[in-house]
C-alpha positions in Angstrom: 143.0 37.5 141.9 142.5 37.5 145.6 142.5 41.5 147.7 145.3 39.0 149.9 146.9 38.2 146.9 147.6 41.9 145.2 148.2 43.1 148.9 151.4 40.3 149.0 152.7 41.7 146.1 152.3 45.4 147.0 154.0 44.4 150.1 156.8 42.7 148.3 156.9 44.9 144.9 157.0 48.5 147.9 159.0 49.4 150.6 157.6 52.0 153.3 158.9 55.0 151.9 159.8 54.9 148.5 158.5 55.0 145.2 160.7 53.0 142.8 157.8 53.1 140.5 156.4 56.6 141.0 153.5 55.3 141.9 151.6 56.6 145.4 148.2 56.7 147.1 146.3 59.5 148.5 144.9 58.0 151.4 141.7 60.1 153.4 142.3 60.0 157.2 139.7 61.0 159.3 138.9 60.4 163.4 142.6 59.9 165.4 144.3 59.3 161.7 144.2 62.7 161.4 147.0 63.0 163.8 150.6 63.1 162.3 151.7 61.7 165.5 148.8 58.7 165.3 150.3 58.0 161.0 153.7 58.0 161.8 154.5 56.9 165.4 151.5 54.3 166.3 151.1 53.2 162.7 154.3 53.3 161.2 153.7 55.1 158.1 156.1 57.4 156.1 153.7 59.9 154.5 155.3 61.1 151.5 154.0 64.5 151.4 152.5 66.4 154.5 148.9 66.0 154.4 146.0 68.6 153.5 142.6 68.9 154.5 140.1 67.3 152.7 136.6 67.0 152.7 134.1 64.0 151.5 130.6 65.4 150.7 127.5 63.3 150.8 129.6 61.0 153.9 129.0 61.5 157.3 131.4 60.3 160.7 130.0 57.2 161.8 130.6 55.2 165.2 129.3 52.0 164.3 132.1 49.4 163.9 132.7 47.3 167.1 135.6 48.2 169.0 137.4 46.8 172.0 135.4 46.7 175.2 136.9 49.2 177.5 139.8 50.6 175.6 138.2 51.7 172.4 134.0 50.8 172.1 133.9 51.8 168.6 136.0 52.5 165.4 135.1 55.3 163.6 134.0 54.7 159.4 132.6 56.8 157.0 128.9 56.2 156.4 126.6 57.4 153.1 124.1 60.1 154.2 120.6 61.0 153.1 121.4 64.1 153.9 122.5 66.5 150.9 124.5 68.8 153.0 126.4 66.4 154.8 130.2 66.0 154.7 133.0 64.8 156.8 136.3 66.5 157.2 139.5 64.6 157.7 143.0 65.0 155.8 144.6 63.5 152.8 148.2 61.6 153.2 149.8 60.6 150.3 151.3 57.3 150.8 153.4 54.7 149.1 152.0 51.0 147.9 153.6 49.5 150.5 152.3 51.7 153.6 148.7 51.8 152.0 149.2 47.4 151.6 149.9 47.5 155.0 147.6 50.3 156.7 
């Protein structure tokens, strides 16, 4: 089965902000995503619970996927490190099928 075909039936079986199924997502935010106000008023999203901080070890903040020239150059991503220490801070938001289908 086709990622486009499970994300049509999350987005059909979900509606933003419920769980009719108790089923949710924890989703790690990290760069502008971190922002409540960037989730829920630019994005859309009904986080379910407020988020936490969260931390991925062995990950580091990357700048390398292309953006849009002279609005946004380039999109953050997380991006494996060599590096033992490394780790990148961001915030967990526990969403529903249907925000995660659509986000």
């Amino acid at each position: 089965m086709s990622w486009a075909v499970i994300r049509g039936l999350l987005l059909l079986a979900t509606t933003a902000g419920a769980r009719p199924d108790g089923l949710s997502v924890r989703y790690f935010a990290f760069g502008s995503n971190m922002a409540s106000s960037v989730m829920v008023s630019r994005r859309g999203m009904r986080p379910l619970e407020p988020p936490s901080a969260a931390l991925v070890r062995g990950h580091k903040l990357g700048f390398t996927l292309p953006g849009v020239p002279l609005v946004e150059p380039a999109f953050a991503s997380l991006e494996r490190s060599s590096d033992a220490d490394a780790a990148c801070h961001g915030v967990l938001y526990t969403l529903s099928l249907g925000d995660w289908a659509r986000l």
